[in-house]
C-alpha positions in Angstrom: -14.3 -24.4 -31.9 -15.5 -27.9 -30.7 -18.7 -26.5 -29.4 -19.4 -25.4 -32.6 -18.4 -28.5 -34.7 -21.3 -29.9 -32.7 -23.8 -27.1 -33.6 -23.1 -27.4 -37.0 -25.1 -30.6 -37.9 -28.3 -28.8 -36.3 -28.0 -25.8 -39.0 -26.8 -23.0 -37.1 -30.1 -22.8 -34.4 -28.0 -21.6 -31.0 -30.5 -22.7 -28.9 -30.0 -26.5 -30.3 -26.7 -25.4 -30.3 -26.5 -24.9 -26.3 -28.9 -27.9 -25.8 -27.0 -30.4 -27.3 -23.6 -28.7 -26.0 -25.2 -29.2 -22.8 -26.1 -32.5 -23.4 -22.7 -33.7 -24.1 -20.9 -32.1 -21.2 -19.1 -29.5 -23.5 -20.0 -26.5 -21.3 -17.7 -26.8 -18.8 -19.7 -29.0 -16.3 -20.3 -32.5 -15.8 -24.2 -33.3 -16.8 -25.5 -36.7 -17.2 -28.5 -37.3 -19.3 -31.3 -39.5 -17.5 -34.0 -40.8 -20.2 -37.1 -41.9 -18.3 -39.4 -44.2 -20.4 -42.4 -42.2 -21.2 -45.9 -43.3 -20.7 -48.0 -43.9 -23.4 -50.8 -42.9 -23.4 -53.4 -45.5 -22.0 -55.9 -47.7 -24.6 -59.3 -46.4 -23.7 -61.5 -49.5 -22.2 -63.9 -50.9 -24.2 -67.5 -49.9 -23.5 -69.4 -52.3 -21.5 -71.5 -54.1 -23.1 -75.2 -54.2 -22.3 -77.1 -57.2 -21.1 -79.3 -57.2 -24.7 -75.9 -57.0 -26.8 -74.5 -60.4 -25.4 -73.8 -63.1 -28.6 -76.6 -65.5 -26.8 -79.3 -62.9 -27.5 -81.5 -62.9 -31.1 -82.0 -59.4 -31.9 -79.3 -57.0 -33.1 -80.7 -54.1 -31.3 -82.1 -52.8 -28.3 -84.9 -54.9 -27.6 -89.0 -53.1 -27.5 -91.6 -54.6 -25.6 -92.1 -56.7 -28.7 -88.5 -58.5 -28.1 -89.4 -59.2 -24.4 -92.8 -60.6 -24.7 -91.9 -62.9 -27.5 -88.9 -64.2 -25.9 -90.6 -64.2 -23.0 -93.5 -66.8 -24.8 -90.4 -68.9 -26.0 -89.0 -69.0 -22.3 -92.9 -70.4 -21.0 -92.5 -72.6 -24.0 -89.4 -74.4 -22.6 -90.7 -74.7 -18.7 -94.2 -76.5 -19.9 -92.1 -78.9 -21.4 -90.0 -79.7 -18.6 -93.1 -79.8 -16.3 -95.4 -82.1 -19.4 -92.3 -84.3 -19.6 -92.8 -86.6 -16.6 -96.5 -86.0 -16.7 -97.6 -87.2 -20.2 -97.3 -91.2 -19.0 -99.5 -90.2 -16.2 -101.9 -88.3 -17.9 -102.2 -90.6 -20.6 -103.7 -93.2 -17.9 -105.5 -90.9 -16.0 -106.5 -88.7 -18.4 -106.1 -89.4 -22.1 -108.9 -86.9 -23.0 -106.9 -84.4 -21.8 -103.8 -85.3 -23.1 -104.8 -85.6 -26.6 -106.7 -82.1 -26.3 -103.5 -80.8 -25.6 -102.5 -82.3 -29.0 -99.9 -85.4 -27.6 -100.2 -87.8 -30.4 -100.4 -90.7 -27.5 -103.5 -88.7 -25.9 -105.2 -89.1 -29.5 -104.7 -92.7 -30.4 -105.8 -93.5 -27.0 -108.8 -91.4 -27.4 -109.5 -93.0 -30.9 -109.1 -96.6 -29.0 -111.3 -95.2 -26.6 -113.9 -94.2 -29.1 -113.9 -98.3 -30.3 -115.0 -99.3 -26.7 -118.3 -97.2 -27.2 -116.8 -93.7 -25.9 -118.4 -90.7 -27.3 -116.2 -87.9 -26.8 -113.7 -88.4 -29.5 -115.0 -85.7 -31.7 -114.4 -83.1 -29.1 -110.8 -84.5 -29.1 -110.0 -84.8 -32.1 -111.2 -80.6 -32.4 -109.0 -79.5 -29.4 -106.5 -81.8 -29.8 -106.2 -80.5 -33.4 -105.7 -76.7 -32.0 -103.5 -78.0 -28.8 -101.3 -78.9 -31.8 -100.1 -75.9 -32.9 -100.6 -73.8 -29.5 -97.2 -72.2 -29.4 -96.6 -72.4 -33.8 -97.3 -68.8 -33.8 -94.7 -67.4 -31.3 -92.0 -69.0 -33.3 -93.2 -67.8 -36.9 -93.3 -64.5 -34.5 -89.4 -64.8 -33.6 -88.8 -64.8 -37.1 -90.9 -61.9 -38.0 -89.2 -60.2 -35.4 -85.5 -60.9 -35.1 -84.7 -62.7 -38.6 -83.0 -65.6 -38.3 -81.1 -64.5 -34.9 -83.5 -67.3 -33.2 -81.9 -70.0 -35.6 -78.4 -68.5 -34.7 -78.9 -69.2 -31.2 -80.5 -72.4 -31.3 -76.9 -73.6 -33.4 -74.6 -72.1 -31.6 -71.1 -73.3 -32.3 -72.0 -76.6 -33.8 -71.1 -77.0 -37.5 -73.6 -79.9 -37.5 -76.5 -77.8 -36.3 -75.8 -74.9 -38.6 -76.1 -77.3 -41.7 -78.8 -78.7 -40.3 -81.1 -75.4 -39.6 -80.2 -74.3 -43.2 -82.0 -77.1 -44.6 -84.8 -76.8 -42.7 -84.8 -72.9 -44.0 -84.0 -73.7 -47.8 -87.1 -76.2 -47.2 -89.0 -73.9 -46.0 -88.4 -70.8 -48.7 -89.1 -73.3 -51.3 -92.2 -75.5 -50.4 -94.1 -72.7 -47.6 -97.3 -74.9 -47.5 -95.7 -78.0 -47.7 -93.1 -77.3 -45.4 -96.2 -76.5 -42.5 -97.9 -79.8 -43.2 -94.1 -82.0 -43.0 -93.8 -80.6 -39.4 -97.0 -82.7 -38.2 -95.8 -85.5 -39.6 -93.8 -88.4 -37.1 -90.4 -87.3 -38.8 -87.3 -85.8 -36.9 -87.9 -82.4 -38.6 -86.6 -78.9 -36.9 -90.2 -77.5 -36.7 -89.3 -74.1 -34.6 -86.9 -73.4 -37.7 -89.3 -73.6 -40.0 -91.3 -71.3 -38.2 -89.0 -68.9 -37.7 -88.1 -69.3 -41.3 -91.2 -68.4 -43.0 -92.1 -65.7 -40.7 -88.7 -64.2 -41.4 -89.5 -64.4 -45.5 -92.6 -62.5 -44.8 -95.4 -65.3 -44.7 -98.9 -64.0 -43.8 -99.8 -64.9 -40.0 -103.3 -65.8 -41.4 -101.4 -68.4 -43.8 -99.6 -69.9 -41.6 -101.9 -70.3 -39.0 -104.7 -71.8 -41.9 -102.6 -74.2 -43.3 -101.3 -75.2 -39.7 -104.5 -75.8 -38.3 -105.7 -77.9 -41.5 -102.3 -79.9 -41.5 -103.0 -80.7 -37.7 -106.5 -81.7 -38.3 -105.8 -83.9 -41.2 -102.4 -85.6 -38.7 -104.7 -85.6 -36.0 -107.8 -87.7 -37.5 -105.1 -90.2 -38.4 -103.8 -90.4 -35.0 -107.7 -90.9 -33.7 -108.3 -93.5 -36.1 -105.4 -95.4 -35.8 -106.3 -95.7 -32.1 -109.9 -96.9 -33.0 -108.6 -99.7 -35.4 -106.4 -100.6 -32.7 -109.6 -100.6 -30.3 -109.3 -102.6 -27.2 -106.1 -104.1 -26.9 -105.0 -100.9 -27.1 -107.0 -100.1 -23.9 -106.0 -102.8 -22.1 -102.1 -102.1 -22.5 -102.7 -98.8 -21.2 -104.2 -100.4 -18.5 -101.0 -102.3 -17.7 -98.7 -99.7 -18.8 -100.7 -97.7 -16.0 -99.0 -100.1 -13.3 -95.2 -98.7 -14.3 -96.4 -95.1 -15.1 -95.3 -93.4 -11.9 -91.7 -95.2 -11.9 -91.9 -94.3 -15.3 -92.1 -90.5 -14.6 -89.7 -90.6 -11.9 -87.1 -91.9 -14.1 -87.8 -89.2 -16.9 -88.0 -86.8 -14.2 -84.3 -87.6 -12.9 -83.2 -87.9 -16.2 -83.8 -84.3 -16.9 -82.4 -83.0 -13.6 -79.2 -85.1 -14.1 -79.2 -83.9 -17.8 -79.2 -80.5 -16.8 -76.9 -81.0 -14.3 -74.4 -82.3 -16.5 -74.8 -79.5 -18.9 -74.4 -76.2 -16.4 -70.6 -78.9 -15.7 -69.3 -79.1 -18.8 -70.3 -75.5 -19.1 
C-alpha cells in the first residue's frame, strides 16, 4: 500500500513506479541517491580570425592582388616621408632644384628666387615640381575606389574628433568634386588623403581627378615660383645662412621622429 501511494502521482507506469520506489528506499534496502552535476555541453570556440579580418585592416573581404598592391603603395608612402623628413632642410641647400621637382613648396620658392639671380632652369621646375605634387594623389583616390571608405575608418580610429573631422572633408568633397581637388594644394590644414579616398569612393573618373589635379598643382606651383622670384636675393642669401644650422637642423627632426615613435609603440 505505501509503495503504491507513491506510484500513484506517476499515473500508474510500474516502471516509474519501481524507480522512484527505489529511489526512496521503499524496497526493502537502504539506497542513497548521488546527483553528479552534469556537464554541459562545451561553447564551441570562436573561429580564428584571419590576419586580413583584423578591425585595423580597410577591406571587408579577403583581400586580391588589388588590396595588396594598393596598400602596399600607401605603406611606401609613409617610409618616403619618414626618410624626406630630415632631408628636405638639406636638400633645400644643396639641392633646391631637386627639391622643388619633387614638388616641396620650399624647393619652388627657392627655385623662383633662384630664377631672380639670373638662373635659367625654373621652367623645368616649375613642370616637375608641378607633377612631383600629386605623385602619390592617385593611390589614395585608388583606396577609395577599392575599399570605400574603410581607409578613412582607419585613419580615425577611435577618436570622436577625427571621425568629425574626416566627414567634413568627405561631405566637401561629394559636394564641390573640382573644387575640393584644387583646396588641397592650397597652404591650408586640409585632410587631403580623405578627399581622395572620398571621391574615388563616389565613383570620380581617374582621368578627372588626375586633370584637374595636375592643373590645380600647376596653377599653386607657379605661385610658389614667383613668389620666390619677387622675393629674389635676400631670399638666396638666408638660405645661405640657414645652410649653416641645416644639418643640426635634421638631426633634431630626425630624433624627434624616433622619440615620437617611440613614445607611441609605450602608450600602446
Amino acid at each position: 500500500m505505501f509503495a503504491s501511494s507513491h506510484a500513484q502521482p506517476l499515473g500508474g507506469n510500474p516502471v516509474s513506479a519501481t524507480w522512484h520506489a527505489c529511489a526512496s528506499g521503499t524496497d526493502g534496502y537502504s539506497r542513497r541517491v548521488t546527483t553528479e552535476p552534469v556537464a554541459e555541453d562545451a561553447q564551441p570556440s570562436e573561429p580564428e580570425r584571419e590576419w586580413w579580418e583584423e578591425p585595423g585592416m580597410p577591406w571587408r573581404h579577403k583581400p586580391t592582388r588589388s588590396d595588396i598592391a594598393c596598400l602596399s603603395w600607401i605603406g611606401a608612402i609613409s617610409v618616403y616621408s619618414l626618410v624626406m623628413l630630415p632631408l628636405r632642410p638639406v636638400m633645400l641647400t644643396l639641392s633646391p632644384f631637386v627639391l622643388g621637382s619633387l614638388g616641396y613648396r620650399t624647393g619652388l620658392v627657392m627655385s623662383g628666387a633662384l630664377a631672380a639671380t639670373g638662373d635659367q632652369w625654373w621652367p623645368l621646375v616649375l613642370f616637375l615640381g608641378s607633377l612631383g605634387a600629386i605623385k602619390f594623389d592617385w593611390i589614395y583616390w585608388w583606396a577609395g575606389k577599392l575599399w570605400g571608405h574603410g581607409l578613412i575608418d582607419v585613419w580615425s580610429g577611435k577618436s570622436e574628433r577625427a571621425r568629425r573631422r574626416n566627414e567634413r572633408a568627405i561631405n566637401f568633397a561629394h559636394r564641390y568634386e573640382s573644387l575640393a581637388i584644387f583646396v588641397t594644394f592650397l597652404p591650408i590644414p586640409l585632410p587631403a588623403g580623405v578627399i581622395y579616398a572620398a571621391l574615388g569612393a563616389a565613383g570620380t573618373t581617374l582621368r578627372k581627378f588626375l586633370t584637374v589635379g595636375f592643373l590645380s598643382s600647376l596653377v599653386t606651383t607657379s605661385a610658389y615660383v614667383y613668389l620666390g622670384y619677387r622675393i629674389g636675393e635676400p631670399a638666396v642669401r638666408l638660405i645661405e645662412q640657414y645652410g649653416q644650422w641645416l644639418w643640426y637642423l635634421s638631426i633634431a627632426i630626425l630624433v624627434g621622429v624616433i622619440a615620437g615613435a617611440w613614445w607611441k609603440q609605450r602608450r600602446g
